[in-house]
C-alpha positions in Angstrom: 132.1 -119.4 321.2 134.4 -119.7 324.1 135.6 -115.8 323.3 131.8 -114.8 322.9 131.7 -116.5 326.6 134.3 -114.5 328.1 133.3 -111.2 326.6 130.1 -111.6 328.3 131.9 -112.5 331.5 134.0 -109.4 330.9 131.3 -107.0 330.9 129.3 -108.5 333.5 132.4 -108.2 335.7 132.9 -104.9 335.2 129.7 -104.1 335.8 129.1 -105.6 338.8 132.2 -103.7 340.1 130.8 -100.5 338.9 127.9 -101.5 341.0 129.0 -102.6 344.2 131.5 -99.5 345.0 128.8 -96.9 343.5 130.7 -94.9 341.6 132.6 -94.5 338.4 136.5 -94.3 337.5 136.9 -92.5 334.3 138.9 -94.2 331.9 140.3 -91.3 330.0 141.7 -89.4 333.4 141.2 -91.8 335.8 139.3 -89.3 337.9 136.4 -90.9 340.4 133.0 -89.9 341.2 132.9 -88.2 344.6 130.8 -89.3 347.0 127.5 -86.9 346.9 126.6 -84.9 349.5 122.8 -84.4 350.7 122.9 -80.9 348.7 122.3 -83.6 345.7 124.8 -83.7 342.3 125.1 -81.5 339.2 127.0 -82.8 335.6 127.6 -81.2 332.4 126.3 -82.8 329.1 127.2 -82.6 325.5 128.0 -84.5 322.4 130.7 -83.8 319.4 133.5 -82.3 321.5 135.8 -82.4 318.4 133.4 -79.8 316.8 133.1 -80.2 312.7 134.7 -81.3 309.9 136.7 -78.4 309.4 138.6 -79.3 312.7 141.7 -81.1 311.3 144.3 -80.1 314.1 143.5 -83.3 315.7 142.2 -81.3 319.2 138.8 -80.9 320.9 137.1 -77.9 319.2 138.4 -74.5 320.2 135.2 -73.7 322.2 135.7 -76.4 324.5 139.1 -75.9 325.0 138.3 -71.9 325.5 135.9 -73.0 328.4 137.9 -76.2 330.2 138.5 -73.4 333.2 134.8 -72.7 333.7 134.0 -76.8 333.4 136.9 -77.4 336.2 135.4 -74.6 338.2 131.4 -75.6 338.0 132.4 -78.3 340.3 130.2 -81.0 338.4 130.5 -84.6 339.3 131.2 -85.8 336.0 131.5 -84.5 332.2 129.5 -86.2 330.1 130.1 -86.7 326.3 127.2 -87.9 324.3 129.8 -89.2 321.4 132.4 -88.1 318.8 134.6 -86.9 321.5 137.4 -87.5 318.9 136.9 -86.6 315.3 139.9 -89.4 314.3 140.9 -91.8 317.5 143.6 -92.8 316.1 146.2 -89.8 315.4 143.6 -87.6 317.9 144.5 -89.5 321.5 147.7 -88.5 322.2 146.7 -84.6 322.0 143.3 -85.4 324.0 145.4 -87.0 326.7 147.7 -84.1 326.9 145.3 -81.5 326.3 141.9 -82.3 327.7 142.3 -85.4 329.9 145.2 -84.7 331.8 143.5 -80.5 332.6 140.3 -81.8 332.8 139.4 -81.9 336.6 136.5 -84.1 336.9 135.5 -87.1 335.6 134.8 -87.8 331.7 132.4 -90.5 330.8 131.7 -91.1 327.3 129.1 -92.9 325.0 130.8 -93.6 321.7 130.1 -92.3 317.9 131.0 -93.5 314.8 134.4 -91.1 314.7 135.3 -92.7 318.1 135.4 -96.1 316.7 138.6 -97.2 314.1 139.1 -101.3 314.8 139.3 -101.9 318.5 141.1 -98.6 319.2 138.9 -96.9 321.7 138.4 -100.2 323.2 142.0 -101.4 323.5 142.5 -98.0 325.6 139.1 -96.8 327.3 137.4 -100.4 328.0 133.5 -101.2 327.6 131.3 -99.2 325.1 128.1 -100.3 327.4 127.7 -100.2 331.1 125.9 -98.5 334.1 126.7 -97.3 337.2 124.5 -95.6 340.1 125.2 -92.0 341.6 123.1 -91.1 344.7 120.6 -94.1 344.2 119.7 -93.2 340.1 121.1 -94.8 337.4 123.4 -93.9 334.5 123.2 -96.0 331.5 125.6 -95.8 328.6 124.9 -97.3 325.4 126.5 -98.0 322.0 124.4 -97.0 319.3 126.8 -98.1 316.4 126.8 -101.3 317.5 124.3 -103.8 315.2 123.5 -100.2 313.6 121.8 -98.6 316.1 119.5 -101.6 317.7 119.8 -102.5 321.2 120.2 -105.8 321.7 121.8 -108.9 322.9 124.3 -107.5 325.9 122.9 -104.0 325.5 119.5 -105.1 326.2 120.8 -107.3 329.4 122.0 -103.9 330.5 118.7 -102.2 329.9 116.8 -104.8 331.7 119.0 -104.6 334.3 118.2 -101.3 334.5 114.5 -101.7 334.4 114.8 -103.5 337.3 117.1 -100.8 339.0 114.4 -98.5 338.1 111.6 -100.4 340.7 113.6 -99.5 343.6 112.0 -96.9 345.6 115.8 -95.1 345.9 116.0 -94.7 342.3 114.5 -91.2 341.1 115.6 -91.0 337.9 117.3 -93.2 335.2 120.0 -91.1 333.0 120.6 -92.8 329.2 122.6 -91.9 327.0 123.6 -92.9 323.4 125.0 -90.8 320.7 122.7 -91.6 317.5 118.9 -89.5 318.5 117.5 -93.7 318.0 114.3 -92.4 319.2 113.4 -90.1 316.4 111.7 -92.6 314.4 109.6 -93.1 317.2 107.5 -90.0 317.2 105.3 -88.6 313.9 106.3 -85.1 315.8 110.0 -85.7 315.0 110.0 -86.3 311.5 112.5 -84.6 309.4 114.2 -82.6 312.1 117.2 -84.5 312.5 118.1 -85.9 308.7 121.3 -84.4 309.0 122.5 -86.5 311.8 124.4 -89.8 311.8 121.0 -92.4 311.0 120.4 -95.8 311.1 120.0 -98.1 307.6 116.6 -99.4 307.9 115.6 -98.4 311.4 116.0 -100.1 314.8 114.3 -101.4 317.4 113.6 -98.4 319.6 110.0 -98.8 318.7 109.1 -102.5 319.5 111.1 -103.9 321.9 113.1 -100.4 323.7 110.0 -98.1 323.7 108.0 -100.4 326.0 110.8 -101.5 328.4 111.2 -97.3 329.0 107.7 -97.2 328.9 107.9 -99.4 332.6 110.4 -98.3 333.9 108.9 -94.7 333.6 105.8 -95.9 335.9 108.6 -95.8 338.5 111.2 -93.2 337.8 111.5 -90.2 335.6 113.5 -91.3 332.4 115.9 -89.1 330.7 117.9 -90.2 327.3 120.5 -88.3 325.8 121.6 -88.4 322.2 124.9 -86.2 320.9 124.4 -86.4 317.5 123.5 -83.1 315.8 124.4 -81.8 312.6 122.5 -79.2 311.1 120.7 -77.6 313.7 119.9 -74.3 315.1 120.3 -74.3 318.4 122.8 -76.9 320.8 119.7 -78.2 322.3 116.7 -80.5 321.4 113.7 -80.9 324.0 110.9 -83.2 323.6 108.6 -84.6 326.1 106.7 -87.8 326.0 104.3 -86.9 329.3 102.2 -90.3 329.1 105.1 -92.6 329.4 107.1 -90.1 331.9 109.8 -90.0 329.0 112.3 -86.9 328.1 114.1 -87.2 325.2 117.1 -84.0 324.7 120.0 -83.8 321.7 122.5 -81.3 322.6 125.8 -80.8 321.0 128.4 -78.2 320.6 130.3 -77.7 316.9 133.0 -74.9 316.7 130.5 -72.6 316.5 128.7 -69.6 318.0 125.6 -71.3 318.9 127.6 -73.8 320.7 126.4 -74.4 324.5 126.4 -77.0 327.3 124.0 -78.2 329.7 124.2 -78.3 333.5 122.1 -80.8 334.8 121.2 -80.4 338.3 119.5 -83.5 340.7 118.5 -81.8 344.1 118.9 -84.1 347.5 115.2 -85.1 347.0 115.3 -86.3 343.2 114.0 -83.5 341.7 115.9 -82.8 338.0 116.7 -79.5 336.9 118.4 -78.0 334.0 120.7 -74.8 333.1 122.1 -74.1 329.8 125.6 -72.7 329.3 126.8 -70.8 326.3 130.2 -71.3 325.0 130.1 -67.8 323.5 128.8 -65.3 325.7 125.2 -65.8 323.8 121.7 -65.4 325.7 120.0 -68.7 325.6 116.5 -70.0 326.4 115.7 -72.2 329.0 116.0 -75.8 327.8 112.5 -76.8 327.2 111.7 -74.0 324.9 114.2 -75.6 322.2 111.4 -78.1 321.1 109.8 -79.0 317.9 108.2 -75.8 317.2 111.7 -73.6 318.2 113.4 -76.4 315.4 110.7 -76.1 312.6 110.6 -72.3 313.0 114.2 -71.8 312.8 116.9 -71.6 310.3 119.0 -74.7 310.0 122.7 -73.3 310.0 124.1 -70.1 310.8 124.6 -68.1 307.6 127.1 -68.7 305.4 130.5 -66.3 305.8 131.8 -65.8 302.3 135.0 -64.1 303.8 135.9 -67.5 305.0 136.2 -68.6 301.4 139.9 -68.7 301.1 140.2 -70.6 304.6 137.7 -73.5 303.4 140.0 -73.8 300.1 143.1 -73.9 301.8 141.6 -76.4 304.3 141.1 -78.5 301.7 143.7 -78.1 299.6 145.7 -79.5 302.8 143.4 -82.3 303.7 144.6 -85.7 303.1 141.3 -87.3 302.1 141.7 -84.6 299.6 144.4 -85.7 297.8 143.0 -89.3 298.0 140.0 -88.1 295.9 142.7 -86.7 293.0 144.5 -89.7 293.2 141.5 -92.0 292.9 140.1 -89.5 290.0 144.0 -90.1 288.7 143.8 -93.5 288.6 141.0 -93.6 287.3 141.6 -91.8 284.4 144.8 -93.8 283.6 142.7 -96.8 283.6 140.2 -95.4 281.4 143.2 -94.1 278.7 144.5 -97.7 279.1 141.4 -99.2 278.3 140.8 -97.2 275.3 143.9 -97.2 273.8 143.5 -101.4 273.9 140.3 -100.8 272.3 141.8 -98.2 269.5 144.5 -101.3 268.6 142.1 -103.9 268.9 139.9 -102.0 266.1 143.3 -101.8 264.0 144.0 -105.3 264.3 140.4 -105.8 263.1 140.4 -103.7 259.9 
């Protein structure tokens, strides 16, 4: 109890830090928000940095790492990762630090997926998994959506509240969430079926009855704008979908080592006003943002076609993947214990006759 006690204190601490000085120290690179000029602030969004599951060289995906000169040169206020910025925390950190944090010239904030949790890792070394922080009078919330499997609750919906009440102020324009599960999918008849490949929640969550209305109020006062990074089989790097009678926008966008993959600028002008650019990775023409809705996603093709050249290279992947050779071993021993068993039986039947 006393623990739970001081966790709480912990967080509201922080948080009230956050606050009071306006800005946000990155973690990962220990870079700081600059103060914003009257020209108004720009950041760049995006989810799965570490790509797919073909990635095992324990680095950010190779488009990322291609484009960390254009990210230092846009002269964004912050790099936002919408989760899985490490495919495997724990033997991935040292090369992030060396290779992305310590080049990466403006600050990294991050909302956590599953691959970025392993024990207390990510907390041990990057703190709190769910705080805000304001930038130019709006609000930027980040959330844990593997925490209590995707529901927002308990501290998480303190900080949502808090929020809501943020959100009243006349100064406050806009209210920026971001979590890395797409939580409010289940929300919306319109969305069903479009994002089964993407990391789910057992049984639902409470997005519905007790998150849904909270946005629903705070949207009577301030554009609201949630983020989610997790997107598997898709066709595009970006998901648009507008819910105009509660003042609601709901985008997915993630890149995934592969020629589709693309970032988005986000642009708030001195005034409020919220604007958005997208950015291929690739050299690829792109649409403008809001044209990637439901209709873009039903008419397309889920995954780029399949290269059968790249045969050999998937083998040998595998064939050098530890998890692997844990499979064969598990099939081994289970085999042996399966020969065991029926020899026992084969003597047991001797013994009999």
């Amino acid at each position: 109890m006393i623990n739970t006690v001081k966790y709480f204190l912990v967080i509201a601490l922080l948080s009230m830090i956050k606050m009071a000085n306006g800005q946000y120290q990155s973690p990962f690179n220990q870079h700081e928000i600059a103060p914003i000029d009257s020209n108004g602030y720009h950041f760049i969004v995006s989810g799965h940095f570490y790509g797919n599951r073909h990635n095992i060289s324990n680095m950010p995906t190779n488009t990322l790492m291609a484009n960390l000169d254009w990210i230092n040169e846009s002269k964004a206020n912050m790099l936002v990762c919408l989760g899985d910025l490490f495919k495997d925390i724990r033997n991935d950190k040292e090369n992030y630090q060396t290779y992305l944090f310590d080049r990466l010239g403006l600050p990294l904030v991050n909302t956590v997926g599953n691959h970025d949790l392993s024990g207390d890792v990510y907390q041990d070394n990057y703190g709190e998994t769910a705080f805000y922080f304001e930038l130019n009078g709006d609000v930027h919330l980040i959330l844990d959506s593997e925490r209590d499997n995707g529901d927002i609750i308990d501290e998480q919906m303190e900080l949502l509240k808090e929020v809501a009440q943020k959100a009243k102020d006349a100064a406050c324009k806009n209210v920026f969430i971001y979590a890395h599960r797409t939580i409010w999918s289940d929300n919306y008849e319109a969305l069903d079926g479009l994002f089964t490949d993407n990391t789910q929640s057992i049984g639902g969550t409470n997005f519905g009855k007790e998150v849904h209305p909270i946005l629903q109020e705070m949207g009577k006062n301030a554009n609201i704008y949630w983020f989610a990074g997790s997107l598997g089989t898709a066709p595009a790097s970006f998901f648009h979908f507008e819910d105009q009678a509660s003042n609601l926008t709901f985008i997915a966008t993630a890149i995934r080592g592969h020629r589709r993959d693309a970032v988005l600028m986000v642009n708030v002008s001195e005034d409020g006003q919220v604007s958005f650019e997208t950015n291929s990775f690739t050299g690829q023409e792109l649409l403008k943002l809001e044209e990637y809705d439901v209709s873009f996603w039903e008419n397309e093709v889920g995954e780029e076609p399949f290269n059968w050249k790249l045969i050999p290279y998937y083998i040998e992947l595998m064939l050098t993947h530890r998890y692997f050779w844990y499979g064969v071993g598990s099939a081994l021993f289970g085999f042996f214990i399966l020969l065991v068993l029926k020899k026992r039986r084969e003597k047991n039947k001797l013994k009999r006759a």
